[in-house]
C-alpha positions as CSV (number, residue, x, y, z in Angstrom):
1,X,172.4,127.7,202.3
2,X,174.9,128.6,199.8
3,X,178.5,128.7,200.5
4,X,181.4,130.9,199.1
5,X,185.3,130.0,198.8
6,X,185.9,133.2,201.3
7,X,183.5,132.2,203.8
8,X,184.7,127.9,203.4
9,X,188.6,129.4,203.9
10,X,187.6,130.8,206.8
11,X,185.2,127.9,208.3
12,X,188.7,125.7,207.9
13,X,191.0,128.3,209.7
14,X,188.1,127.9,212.3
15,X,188.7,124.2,212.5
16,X,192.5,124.6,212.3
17,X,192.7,126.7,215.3
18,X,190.0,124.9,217.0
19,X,191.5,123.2,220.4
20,X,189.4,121.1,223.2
21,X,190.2,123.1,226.2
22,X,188.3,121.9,229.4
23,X,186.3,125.3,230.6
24,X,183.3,127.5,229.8
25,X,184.5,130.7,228.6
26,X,186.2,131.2,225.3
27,X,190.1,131.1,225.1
28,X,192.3,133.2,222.4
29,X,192.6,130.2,220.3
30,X,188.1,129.8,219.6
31,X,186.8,132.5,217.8
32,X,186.7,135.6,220.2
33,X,183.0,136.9,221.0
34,X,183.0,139.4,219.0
35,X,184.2,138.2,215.7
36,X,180.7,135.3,216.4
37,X,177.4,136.0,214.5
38,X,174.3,137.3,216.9
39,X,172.8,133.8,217.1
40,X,174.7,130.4,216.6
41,X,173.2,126.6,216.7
42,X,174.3,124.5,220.0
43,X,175.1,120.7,220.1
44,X,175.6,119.4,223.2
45,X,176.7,115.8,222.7
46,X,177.8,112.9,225.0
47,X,180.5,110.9,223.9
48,X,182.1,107.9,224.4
49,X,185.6,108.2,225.8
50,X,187.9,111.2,226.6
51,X,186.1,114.4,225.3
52,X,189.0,116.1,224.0
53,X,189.9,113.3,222.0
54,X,186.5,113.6,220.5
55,X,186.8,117.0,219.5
56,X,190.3,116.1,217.8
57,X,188.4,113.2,215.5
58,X,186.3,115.3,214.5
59,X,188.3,118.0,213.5
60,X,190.1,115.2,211.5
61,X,186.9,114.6,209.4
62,X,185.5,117.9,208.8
63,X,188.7,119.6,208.3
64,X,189.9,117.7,204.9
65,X,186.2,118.1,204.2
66,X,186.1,122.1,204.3
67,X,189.5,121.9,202.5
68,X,188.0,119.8,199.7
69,X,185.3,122.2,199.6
70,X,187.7,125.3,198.7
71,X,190.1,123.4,196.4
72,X,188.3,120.0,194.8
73,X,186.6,120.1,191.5
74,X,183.2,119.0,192.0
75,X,182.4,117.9,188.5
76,X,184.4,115.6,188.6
77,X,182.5,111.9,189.1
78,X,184.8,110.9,192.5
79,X,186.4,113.0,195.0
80,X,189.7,112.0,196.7
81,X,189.5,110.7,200.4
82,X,193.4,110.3,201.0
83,X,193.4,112.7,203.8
84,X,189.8,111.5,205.0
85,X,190.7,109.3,208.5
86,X,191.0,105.5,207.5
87,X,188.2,105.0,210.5
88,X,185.9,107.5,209.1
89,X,186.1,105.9,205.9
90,X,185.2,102.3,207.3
91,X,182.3,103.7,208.8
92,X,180.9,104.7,205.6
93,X,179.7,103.1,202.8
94,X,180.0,103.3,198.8
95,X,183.6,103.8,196.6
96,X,186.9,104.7,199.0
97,X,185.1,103.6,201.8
98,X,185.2,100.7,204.3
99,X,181.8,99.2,202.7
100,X,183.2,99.2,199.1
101,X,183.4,95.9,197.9
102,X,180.4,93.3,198.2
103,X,177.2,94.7,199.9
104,X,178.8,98.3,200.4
105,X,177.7,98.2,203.9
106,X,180.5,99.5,205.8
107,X,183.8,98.6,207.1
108,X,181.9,96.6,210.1
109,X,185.2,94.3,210.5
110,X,187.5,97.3,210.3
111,X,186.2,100.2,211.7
112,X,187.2,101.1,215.4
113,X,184.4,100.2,218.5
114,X,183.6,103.8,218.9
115,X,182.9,104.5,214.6
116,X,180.6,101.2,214.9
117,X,178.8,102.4,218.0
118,X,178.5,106.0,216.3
119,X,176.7,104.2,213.2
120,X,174.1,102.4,215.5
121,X,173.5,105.9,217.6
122,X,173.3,107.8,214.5
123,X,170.4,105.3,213.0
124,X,168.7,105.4,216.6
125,X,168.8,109.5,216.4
126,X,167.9,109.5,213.0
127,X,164.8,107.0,213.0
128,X,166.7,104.1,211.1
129,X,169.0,105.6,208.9
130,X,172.0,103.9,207.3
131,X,175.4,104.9,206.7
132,X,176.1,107.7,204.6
133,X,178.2,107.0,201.3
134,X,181.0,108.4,201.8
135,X,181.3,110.1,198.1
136,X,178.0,111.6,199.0
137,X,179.0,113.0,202.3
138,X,182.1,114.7,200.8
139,X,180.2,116.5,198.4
140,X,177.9,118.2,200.4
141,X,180.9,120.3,201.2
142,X,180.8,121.9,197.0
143,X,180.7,125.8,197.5
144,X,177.3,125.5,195.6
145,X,176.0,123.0,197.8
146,X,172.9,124.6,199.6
147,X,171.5,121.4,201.4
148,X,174.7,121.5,204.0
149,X,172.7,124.4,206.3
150,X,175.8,125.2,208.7
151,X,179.3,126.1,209.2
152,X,181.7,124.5,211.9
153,X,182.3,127.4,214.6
154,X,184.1,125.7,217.6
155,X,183.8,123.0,220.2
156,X,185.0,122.9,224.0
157,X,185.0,120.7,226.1
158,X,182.2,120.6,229.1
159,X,183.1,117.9,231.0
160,X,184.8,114.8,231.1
161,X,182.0,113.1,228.4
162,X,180.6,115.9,227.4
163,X,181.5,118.3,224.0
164,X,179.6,121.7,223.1
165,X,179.9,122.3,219.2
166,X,178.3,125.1,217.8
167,X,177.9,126.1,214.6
168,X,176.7,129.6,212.4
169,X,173.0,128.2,210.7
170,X,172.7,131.7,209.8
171,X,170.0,132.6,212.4
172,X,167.5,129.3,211.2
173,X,166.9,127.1,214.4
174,X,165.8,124.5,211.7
175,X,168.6,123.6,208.9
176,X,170.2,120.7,207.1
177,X,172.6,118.7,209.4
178,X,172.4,115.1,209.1
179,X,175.8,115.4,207.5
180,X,177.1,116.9,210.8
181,X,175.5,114.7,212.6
182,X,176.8,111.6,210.6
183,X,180.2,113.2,211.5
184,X,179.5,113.6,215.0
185,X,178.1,110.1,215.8
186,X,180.9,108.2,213.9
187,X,183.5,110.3,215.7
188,X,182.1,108.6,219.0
189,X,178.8,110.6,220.0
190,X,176.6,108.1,222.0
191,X,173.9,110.9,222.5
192,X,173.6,114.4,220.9
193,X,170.7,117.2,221.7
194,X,170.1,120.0,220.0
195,X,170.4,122.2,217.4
196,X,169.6,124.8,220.2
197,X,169.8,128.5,219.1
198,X,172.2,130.6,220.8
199,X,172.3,134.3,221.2
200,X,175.9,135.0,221.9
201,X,175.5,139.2,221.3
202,X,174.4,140.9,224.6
203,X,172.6,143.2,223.1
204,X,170.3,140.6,221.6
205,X,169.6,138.8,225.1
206,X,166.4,140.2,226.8
């Protein structure tokens, strides 16, 4: 899906005002009801550790990523990663990354337990894939990028392990997310199900 600067401003307001509070029903600071889309796509991952620190890495990845998505210039041949986390960088691979240097495999030495664990969860969900180059990964947040098939919408907290993120697919059930779900595992996701659509409009439920 294509992406425009108005509607990557708003997806990072989204993630700034974004907090892990610990109960069901949405709180002024998430997106109200009524402001959500009809249908939205529902992650429900386990994680290891305190969920509402999970929720606060991962804001800390995807929100310098949005941001780089409404201000860098994407012709340029290398983005910059100095507000990227240092772990999420040595959980990738490729230039500015953990794994630049011989091999390019990762920061393995340097990266924290739970980024390391992510990486091997992420290659278990995904069949056997390897760490995403972290150059790569930041540009699938270019306005013009149409394989990135979501936009952050919030995340709460379910329980003590447990985060619900959801995200507007714009009504598909099916849509490009590996990149979310590279950003999910390395922020310490042992086990993630979904996309599950999610009719949040009354009127649409039967």
């Amino acid at each position: 899906m294509m992406h425009t600067g108005d509607s990557l401003a708003a997806e990072l307001l989204r993630l700034r005002q974004c907090r892990p509070v610990r109960q069901r029903r949405p709180v002024p600071q998430r997106p109200g009801a009524d402001a959500a889309p009809p249908v939205l796509s529902l992650f429900v991952i386990d994680v290891s550790g305190d969920a509402a620190a999970y929720v606060e890495r991962l804001r800390s990845v995807l929100a310098p990523a949005v941001r780089l998505g409404c201000t860098a210039d994407f012709e340029q041949e290398s983005l910059p990663v100095d507000e990227i986390p240092g772990w999420f960088a040595e959980a990738c691979s490729g230039p500015g990354s953990g794994g630049e240097g011989e091999g390019g495999g990762g920061g393995e030495e340097r990266a924290p337990r739970f980024a390391l664990a992510g990486r091997e969860a992420y290659a278990d969900h995904t069949g056997g894939g390897g760490p995403w180059d972290l150059q790569d990964w930041l540009y699938r947040f270019a306005p013009d990028e149409d394989s990135r098939g979501w936009e952050w919408w919030d995340a709460m907290v379910a329980g003590p392990s447990r985060v619900h993120v959801r995200v507007d697919s714009w009504g598909e059930s099916s849509f490009g997310c590996q990149d979310l779900l590279w950003a999910v595992f390395t922020a310490g996701a042992v086990r993630v199900e979904g996309p599950m659509v999610q009719i949040t409009s009354s009127r649409e439920k039967p």
